[in-house]
C-alpha positions as CSV (number, residue, x, y, z in Angstrom):
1,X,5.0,-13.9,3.6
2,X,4.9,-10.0,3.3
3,X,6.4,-7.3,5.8
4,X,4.7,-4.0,5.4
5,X,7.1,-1.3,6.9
6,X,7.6,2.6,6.8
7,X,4.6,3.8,8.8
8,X,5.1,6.5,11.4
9,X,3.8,9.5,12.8
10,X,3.9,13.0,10.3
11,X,2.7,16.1,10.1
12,X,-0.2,17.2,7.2
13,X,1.4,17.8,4.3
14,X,4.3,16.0,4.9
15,X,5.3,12.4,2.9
16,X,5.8,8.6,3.7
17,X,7.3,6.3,1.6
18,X,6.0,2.5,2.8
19,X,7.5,-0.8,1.5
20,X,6.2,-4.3,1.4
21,X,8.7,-7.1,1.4
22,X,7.9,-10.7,0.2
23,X,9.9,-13.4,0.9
24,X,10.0,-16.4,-2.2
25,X,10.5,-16.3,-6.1
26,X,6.3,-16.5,-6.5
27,X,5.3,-12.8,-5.3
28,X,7.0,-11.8,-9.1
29,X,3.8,-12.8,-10.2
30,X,1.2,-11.7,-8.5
31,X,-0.1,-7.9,-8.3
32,X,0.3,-6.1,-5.1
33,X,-2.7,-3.8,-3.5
34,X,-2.6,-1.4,-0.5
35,X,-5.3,-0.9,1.4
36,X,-6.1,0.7,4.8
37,X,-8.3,0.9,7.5
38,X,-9.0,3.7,9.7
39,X,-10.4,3.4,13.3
40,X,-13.9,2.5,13.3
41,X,-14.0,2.0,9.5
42,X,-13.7,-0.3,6.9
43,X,-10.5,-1.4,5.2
44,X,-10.7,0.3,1.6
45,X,-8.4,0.0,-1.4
46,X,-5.8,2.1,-1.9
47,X,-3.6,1.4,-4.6
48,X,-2.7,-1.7,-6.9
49,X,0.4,-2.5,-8.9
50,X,0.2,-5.2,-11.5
51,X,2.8,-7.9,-11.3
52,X,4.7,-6.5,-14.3
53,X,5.0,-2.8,-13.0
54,X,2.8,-1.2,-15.6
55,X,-0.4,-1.2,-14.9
56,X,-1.3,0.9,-11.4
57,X,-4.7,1.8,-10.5
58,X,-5.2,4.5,-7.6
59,X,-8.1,5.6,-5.5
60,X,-9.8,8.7,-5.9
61,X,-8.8,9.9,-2.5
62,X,-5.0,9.3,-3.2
63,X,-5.0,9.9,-6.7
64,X,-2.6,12.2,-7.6
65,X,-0.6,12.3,-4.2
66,X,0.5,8.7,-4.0
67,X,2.2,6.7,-6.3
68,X,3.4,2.8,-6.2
69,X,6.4,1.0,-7.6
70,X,7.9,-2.3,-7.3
71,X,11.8,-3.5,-7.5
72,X,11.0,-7.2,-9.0
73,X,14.7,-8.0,-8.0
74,X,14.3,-7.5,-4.1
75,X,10.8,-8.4,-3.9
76,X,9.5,-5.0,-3.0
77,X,6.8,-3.0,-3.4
78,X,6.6,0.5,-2.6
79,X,4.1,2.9,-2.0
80,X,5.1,6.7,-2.0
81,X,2.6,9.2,-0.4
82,X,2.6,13.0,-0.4
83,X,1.0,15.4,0.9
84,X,-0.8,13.9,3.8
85,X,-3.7,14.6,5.6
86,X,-4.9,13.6,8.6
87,X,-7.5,11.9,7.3
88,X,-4.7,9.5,5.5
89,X,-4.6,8.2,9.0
90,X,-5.1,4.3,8.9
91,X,-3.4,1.3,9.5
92,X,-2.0,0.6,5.9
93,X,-1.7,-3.0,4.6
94,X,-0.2,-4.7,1.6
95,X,-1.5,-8.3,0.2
96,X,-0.6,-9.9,-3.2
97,X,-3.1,-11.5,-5.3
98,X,-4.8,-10.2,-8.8
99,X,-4.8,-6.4,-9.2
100,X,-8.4,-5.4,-8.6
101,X,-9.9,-2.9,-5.8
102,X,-11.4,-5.3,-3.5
103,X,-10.0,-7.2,-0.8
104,X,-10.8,-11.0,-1.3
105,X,-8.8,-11.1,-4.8
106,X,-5.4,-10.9,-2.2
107,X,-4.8,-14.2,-0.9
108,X,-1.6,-13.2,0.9
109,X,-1.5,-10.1,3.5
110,X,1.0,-8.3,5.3
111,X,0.8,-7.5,9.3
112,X,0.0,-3.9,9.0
113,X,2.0,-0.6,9.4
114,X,0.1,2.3,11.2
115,X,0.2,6.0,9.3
116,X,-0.4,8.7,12.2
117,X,-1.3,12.5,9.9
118,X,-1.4,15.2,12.3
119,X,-3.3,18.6,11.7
């Protein structure tokens, strides 16, 4: 089971740090992915951490003002974003499964924490 948490309501240019919480031994070894979904969009990647740590793989639009990390010992992942814009705006989830960009390699997703960006 995963708990996305940390979402909340900025101002551009300000930061969020979210965190996804699993509960059980297993999420050690799968990779964790963010993605997000906008209103009236798609969901689209956002980030993915292998499940060692060392391999992290960004989108273009976040690349360079996000960053993810995970704390193996309490089953946490987090993702870290500065320098928001509104158009960061989305409800951000976190799933585990095999680090790649698309959706359907997560077979385990979180509930969903919403990211308001004002101008």
């Amino acid at each position: 089971q995963l708990q996305a948490s940390g979402g909340g309501l900025v101002q551009a240019g300000a930061s969020l740090s979210l965190s996804c919480a699993a509960s059980g031994r297993a999420f050690s070894r799968y990779a964790v992915g963010w993605f997000r979904q906008a209103p009236g969009k798609e969901r689209e990647f956002v980030s993915t951490i292998s499940s060692s740590g060392t391999i992290t793989y960004f989108a273009d639009s976040v690349k360079g003002r996000y960053t993810i990390s995970r704390d193996s010992a309490n089953n946490t992942v987090y993702l870290r974003m500065n320098s928001l814009k509104p158009e960061d705006t989305a409800v951000y989830y976190c799933a585990a499964g095999r680090p790649r960009v698309v959706s359907s390699a997560y077979d385990y997703w979180g509930q969903g924490t919403q990211v308001t960006v004002s101008s």
